[in-house]
N, C-alpha and C positions, 0 to 999 in steps of 0.2 A: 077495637075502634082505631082507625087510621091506617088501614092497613093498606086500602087502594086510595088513599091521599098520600101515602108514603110512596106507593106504585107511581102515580100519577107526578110526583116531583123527581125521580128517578128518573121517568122520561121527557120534564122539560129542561131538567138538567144535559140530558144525552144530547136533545137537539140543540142549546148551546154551548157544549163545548169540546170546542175543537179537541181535545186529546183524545177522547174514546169516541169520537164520530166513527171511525173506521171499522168499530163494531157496529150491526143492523140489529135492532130491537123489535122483537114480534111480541103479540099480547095476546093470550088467550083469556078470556075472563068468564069464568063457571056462571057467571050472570044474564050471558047470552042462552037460553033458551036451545036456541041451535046446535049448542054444543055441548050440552047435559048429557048426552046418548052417548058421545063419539070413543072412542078406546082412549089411554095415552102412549100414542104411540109417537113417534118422531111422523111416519107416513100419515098417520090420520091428523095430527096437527097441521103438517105442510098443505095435506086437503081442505081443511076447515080455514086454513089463510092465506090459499090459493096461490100455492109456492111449488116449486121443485125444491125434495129432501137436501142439495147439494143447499140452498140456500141457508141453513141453519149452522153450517160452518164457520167458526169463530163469530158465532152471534149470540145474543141477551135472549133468553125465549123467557117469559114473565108470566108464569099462570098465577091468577087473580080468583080467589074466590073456593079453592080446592070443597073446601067444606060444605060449598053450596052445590055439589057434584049430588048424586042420589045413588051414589058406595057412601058403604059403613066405611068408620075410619079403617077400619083394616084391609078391607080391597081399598081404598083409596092409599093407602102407604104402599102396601106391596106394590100397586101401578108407578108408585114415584119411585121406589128402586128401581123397576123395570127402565122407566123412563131413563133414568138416571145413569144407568149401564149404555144404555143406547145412545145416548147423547155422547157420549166419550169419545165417537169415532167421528165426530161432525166437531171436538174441541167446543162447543157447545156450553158454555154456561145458563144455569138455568134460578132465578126467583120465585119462588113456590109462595102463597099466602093463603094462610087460614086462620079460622079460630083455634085458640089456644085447646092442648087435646086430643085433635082431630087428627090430626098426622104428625106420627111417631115417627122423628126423623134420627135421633140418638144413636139406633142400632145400624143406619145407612152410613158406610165413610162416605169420607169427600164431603162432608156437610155443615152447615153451620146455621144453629137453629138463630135467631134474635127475635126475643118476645118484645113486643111495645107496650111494655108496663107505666101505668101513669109514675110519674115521680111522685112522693110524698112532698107535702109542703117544705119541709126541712131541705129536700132536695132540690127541689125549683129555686129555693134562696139563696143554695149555695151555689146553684148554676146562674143566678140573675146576680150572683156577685161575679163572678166569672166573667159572664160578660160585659157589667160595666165597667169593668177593667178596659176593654176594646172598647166601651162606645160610653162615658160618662154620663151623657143624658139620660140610658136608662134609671130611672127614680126606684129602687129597691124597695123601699116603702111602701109608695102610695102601690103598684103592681101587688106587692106579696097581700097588702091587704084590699085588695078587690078579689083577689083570689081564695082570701079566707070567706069572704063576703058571698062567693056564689055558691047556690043550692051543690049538695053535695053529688047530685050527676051529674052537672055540668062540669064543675070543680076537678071531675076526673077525667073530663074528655080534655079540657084545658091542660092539666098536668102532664097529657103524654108528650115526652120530648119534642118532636116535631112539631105537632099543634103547637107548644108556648114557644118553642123560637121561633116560630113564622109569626105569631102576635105579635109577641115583643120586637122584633126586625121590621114588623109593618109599623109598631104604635099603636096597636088595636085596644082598645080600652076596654076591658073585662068588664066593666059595672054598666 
């Protein structure tokens, strides 16, 4: 859960800010239909998003959705090594998102997994003390207990990092 909301603010963050504008951001996303079939290739992606391969040089390429592919985890890892090897001559960085599982990235260098695991309650209190350190008006209270307060799957989509700081940064009231 949050995986292409987490996509999604990576790239409104790119288009405002000036420091890493100078890298181009491409997005493949396994959710488009059209492109469940295609290889992962550096060539078959630049076809799928109507590019020349030179365009991928020092650029973001973001596949969204890996899991939603119709490879088992296993051809679906071995294509992201492949991938991954091929990307090196284009300087090329690349964001990969799946469910947890699905693509074994551990035994690939160059790599670095980040699972988005809900935070435990205990966690979210010690990060909503954290931050009303920076912004006093957060109420650590009344928040941790709206959060005790919802059904237990919501409670867990709430707690993943990025979900409760964009709450909490909006004001958004859990109950």
């Amino acid at each position: 859960t949050g995986k292409s909301t987490l996509i999604s603010k990576i790239i409104f963050d790119h288009n405002f800010n000036n420091e890493i504008n100078s890298k181009q951001i491409y997005v493949v996303n396994f959710s488009d239909r059209s492109f469940k079939n295609n290889n992962l290739t550096p060539y078959d992606i630049c076809k799928y998003l109507s590019l020349q391969t030179h365009c991928l040089t020092d650029a973001i390429l973001i596949i969204d959705g890996l899991d939603e592919s119709e490879w088992s985890s296993a051809v679906a890892s071995d294509k992201l090594e492949y991938l991954i090897n091929d990307l090196k001559e284009y300087n090329c960085k690349l964001i990969v998102t799946s469910r947890p599982n699905y693509v074994y990235t551990l035994d690939i260098k160059n790599t670095l997994d980040i699972h988005l695991n809900p935070f435990s309650v205990e966690q979210a209190t010690e990060w909503l003390r954290i931050y009303n350190q920076y912004d006093p008006s957060c109420n650590i209270e009344i928040i941790t207990q709206q959060i005790n307060e919802l059904l237990p799957d919501i409670r867990k989509v709430i707690l993943i990092p990025y979900v409760l700081h964009t709450c909490v940064i909006n004001n958004i009231q859990f109950n």
